[in-house]
N, C-alpha and C positions, 0 to 999 in steps of 0.2 A: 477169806478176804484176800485178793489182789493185793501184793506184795506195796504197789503205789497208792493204795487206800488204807493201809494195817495202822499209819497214824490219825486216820480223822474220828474224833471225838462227837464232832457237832456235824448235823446234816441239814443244808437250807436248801427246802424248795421252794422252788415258784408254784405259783396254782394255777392258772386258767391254762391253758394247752398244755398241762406239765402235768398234771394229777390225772384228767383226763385226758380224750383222745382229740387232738386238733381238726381230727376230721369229722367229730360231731357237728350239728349246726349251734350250737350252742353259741359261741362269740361271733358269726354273722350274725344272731338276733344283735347280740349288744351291739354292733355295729349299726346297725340297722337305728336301733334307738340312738346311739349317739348320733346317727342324721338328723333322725326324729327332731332332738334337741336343738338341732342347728338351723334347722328348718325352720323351726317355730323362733328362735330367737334372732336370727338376723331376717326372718320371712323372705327365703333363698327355695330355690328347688334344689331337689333330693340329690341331682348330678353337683349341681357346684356344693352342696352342704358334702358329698363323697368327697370331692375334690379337696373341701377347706380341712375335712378331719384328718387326710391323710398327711395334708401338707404340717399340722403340727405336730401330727403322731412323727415324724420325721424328726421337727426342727427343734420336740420338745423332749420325746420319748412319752408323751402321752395325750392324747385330745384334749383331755384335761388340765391337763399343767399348760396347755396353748391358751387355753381361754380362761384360765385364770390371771396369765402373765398379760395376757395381752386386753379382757376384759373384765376382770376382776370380778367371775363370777366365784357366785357358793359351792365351793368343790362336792358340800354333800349335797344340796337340789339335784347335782348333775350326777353324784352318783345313784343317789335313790334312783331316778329318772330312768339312766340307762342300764341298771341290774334288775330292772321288773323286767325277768324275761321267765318263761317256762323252763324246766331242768328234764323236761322227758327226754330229752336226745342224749343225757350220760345216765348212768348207772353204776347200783355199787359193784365193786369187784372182789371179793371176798377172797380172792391169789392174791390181789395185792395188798389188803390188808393183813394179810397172814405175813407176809413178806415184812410190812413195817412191823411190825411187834418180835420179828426176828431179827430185825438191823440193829446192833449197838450203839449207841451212842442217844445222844440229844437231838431232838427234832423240831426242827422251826418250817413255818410259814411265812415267806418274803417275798410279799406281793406289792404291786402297785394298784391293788383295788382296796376298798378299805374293808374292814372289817363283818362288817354286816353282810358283804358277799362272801366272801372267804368261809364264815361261818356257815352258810347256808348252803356253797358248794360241800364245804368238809360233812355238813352233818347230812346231807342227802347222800352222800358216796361213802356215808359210815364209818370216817377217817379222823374225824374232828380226836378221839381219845388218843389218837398215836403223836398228839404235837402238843408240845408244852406251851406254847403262845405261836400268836400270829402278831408279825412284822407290817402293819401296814401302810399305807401312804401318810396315816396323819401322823403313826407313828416316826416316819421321817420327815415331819414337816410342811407335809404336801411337796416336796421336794425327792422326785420318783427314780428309779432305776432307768437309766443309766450311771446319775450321778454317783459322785465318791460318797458324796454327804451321808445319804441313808444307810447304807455297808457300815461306816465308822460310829455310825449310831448304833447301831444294834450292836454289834461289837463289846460297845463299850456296856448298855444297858446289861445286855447279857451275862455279862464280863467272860464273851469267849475269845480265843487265841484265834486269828485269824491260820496260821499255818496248820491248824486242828480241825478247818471247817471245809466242807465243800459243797458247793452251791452248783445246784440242778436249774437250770430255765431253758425255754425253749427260745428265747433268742440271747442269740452270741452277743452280741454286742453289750448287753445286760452285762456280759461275766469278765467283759476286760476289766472293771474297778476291783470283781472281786480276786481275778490273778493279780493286779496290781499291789491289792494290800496280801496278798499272800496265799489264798485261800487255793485248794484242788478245786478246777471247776468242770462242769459235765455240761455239753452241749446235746439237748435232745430237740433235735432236726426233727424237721415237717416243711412240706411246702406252705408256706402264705403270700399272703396280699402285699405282705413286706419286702417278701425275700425275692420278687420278681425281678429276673435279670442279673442276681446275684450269686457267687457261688458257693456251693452245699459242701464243699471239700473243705475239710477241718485244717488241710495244709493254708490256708486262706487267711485260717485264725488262732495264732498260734497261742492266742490268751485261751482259747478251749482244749483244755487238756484230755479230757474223752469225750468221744460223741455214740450219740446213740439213738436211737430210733425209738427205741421203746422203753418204758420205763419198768414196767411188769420180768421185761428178760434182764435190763441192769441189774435188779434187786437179786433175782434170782443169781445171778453171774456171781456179786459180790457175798451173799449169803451161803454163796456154794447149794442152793435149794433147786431142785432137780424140777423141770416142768412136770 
């Protein structure tokens, strides 16, 4: 173990571009559906339904927490709705689940999807036995990452030490609440829809303590476990 990881205890990841590969097609379907959704309920075409999804995924940190704040929809209609997608585009990795069962400590799931997806990525990629619980949106309230709020929940639920933890997601902007309260955090970089026009250099974000590309080489990196 990396001299700067030899005290973390607890390990939180993110799930959808973090467990698997961003470059599957896997969350363009979910997007796709959450147009779907927006389509159908403001009866908009697909360009402005793109347009309105991104504009909350911005101004909320999730499409969902947009049209909840601002129309008081059923956060689970919308997620049933936009998680009926196929799972053929990821697969299990049987390196990287050797890798979890080799990493010490505690292992969570802190996601901003809720449960019912989580559970159904983890147990399709054969992952679900290496995490004591998953962390998810209703678990914080419907109140989603970026905020401080769901970090200090789990925290406490847990009863883990914030300076003992480090959280993995593939967007930075997630991990400044969890540098804030203390935590080592791992930025694993991929180009998106988000990140256009913005820059990939970790000098950028000084709340991202390491960045990485892959998750499969980190594990191995900190495990000391040889490709």
């Amino acid at each position: 173990m990396p001299t700067a990881l030899q005290n973390i205890s607890t390990w939180l990841f993110d799930l959808d571009n973090t467990l698997y590969s961003a470059n599957s097609n896997l969350f363009p379907q979910i997007h796709e559906r959450m147009g779907e959704y927006l389509m159908n309920y403001f009866k908009i075409t697909r360009d402005a339904a793109h347009d309105l999804r991104f504009d909350y995924f911005k101004k909320y940190g999730t499409t969902m927490r947009g049209m909840m704040v601002e129309h008081k929809i059923d956060p689970h209609d919308f997620m049933e709705f936009v998680h009926n997608v196929p799972l053929d585009d990821i697969a299990p990795c049987p390196t990287l689940s050797a890798l979890f069962e080799q990493l010490p400590g505690r292992k969570f799931i802190f996601t901003n999807a809720d449960h019912r997806h989580a559970n159904r990525i983890l147990n399709h990629l054969q992952l679900r036995h290496h995490f004591e619980a998953i962390f998810d949106i209703a678990d914080g309230d419907f109140i989603c990452k970026p905020d401080t709020g769901p970090y200090e929940t789990l925290l406490r639920r847990h009863n883990l030490n914030a300076t003992e933890c480090c959280m993995i997601d593939d967007m930075q902007v997630n991990l400044k609440a969890a540098a804030d309260l203390g935590m080592t955090t791992v930025w694993m970089r991929h180009e998106a829809e988000w990140l256009r026009n913005k820059p990939l250099s970790a000098e950028h974000y000084p709340h991202c303590h390491h960045t990485i590309n892959d998750l499969t080489l980190f594990l191995q990196h900190i495990t000391g476990t040889k490709a």
